[in-house]
Every structure is written in structure tokens, then in C-alpha cells.
C-alpha positions, 0 to 999 in steps of 0.5 A: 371554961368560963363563960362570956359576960354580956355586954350592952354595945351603944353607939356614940353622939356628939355628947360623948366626945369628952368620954370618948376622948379620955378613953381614946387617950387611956387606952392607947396609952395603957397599951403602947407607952411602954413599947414605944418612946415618950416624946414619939407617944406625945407627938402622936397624942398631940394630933390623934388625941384632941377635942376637934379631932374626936369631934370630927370623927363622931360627926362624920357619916360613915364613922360609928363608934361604940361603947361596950357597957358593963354592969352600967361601966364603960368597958372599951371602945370601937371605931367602925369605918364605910365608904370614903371614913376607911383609912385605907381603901375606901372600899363600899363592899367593906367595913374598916375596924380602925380602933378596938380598944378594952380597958385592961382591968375588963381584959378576959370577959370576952369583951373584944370577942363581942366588939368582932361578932357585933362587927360581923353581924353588921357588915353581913347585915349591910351585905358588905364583902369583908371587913379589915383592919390594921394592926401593929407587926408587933402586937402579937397579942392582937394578931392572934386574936384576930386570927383566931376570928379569922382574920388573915394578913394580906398586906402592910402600910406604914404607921407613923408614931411620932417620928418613929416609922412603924409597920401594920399588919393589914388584916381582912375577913371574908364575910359570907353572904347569906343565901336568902331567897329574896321576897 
């Protein structure tokens, strides 16, 4: 069994808008242009994928992204949501993973496994209730790989690719509080 490599998580400003946005764009292609039709990639591109939009997202409050670092190399990228950021429910008592993205060359490190329990430890530090996300019916991959941390499906939503109408598996973990006497 090999053995996890440690990465070093740190969280994005503003100043990393541009990095940020490269990698958004690599990643999301790398994984979904060969499933998907160019022009419905490129629409989705056009709106998901610009300066202002990064920009906004970095400088909104209750959005936090994050790097995974390796040996000094930018490995992946997290997108964690609270409060009125989720993309969904909005839900104080819950966090929303809406992106969890590793470059394919850094796939088998236990980088993703990392991006989850840094997850996990920050909703139980924030005494939050569970955490969810969405994810594409067809990327089976991923699905169980979030089962596998204990996610399970408890409903659907639409995603629109372009002009391509697909579905999400919304996926959820209950996160167990601590019984800490209080002080």
C-alpha cells in the first residue's frame, strides 16, 4: 500500500486570480472535453471561466479556495462554499464542496483524499452539520470516491453544459459533532 504524500493546503487572495483561473479552465477541461461536445464546453467556458468571474468568486466572504501544494507544485484546487455562496441550499449548518479539482499527472497521491479530510476537519471545527456537493450522474469515478469518504446521494439538480441539459448526483456527509464538555 502506498503511502499518502503530504500536501500543504493554502488558501487563495485575490493575487491568485490569474493561477486560478488557468487551473479552473485546465482541469475542467482535462476532465470533461472528451465527454462532452466542443461548442457545449466552449459556451460553458465563455461564463464559468473569466477574469471577473474568478475575481468575484475569490472576493466573495463566505467562498474559500485553496491550493494543494507539492514539493513547492501546485497540485489541484478546492472550492469550499457557507452561508448564502452554496450554490444550492444556502444552509448555515452546512458547507457546499462545489469544485475539487487535481491535475491528472498528481492523480494516485491521495491528494483528493487530502482536499476531504481538510474538509471535514473544517466543518467539524465550524460545528457545522454536514457537508455536500454535486456531482455529474456520469462520473462514476468521483462518485465513488465520495462514497468511499461517506458520501451518499440524497438528491439531483440540473446542470447546464451549454446547451447540453445534464444531471447531478447531490451528494452529502453528516458530520458528527464532538462531545466536548464546554468550558
Amino acid at each position: 500500500m502506498a503511502i499518502s504524500e503530504t500536501v500543504t493546503i493554502k488558501k487563495l487572495t485575490l493575487a491568485d486570480a490569474d493561477v486560478l483561473l488557468e487551473l479552473s479552465k485546465k482541469t475542467f477541461f482535462d476532465f470533461f472535453a472528451h465527454l462532452n461536445k466542443p461548442e457545449d464546453m466552449e459556451a460553458y467556458a465563455s461564463v464559468a471561466f473569466t477574469p471577473q468571474k474568478i475575481q468575484a468568486e475569490l472576493s466573495n466572504p463566505n467562498s474559500h479556495f485553496f491550493f494543494a501544494m507539492l514539493d513547492g507544485e501546485i497540485t489541484g484546487y478546492l472550492k469550499l462554499n457557507y452561508s448564502h455562496a452554496q450554490t444550492e441550499f444556502q444552509d448555515p449548518a452546512a458547507v457546499e464542496i462545489e469544485r475539487i479539482y487535481v491535475l491528472a499527472e498528481y492523480h494516485g497521491k491521495k491528494i483528493g483524499h487530502q482536499f476531504i479530510d481538510f474538509t471535514l476537519k473544517a466543518a467539524t471545527d465550524k460545528n457545522l452539520q454536514y457537508v455536500w456537493l454535486g456531482v455529474w450522474e456520469h462520473n462514476l469515478k468521483a462518485i465513488a470516491f465520495y462514497e468511499k469518504h461517506g458520501f451518499e446521494v440524497f438528491s439531483s439538480h440540473e446542470f447546464v453544459l451549454g446547451s447540453d441539459k445534464q444531471t447531478d448526483l447531490l451528494m452529502r456527509k453528516a458530520i458528527l459533532s464532538s462531545s466536548k464538555p464546554k468550558a
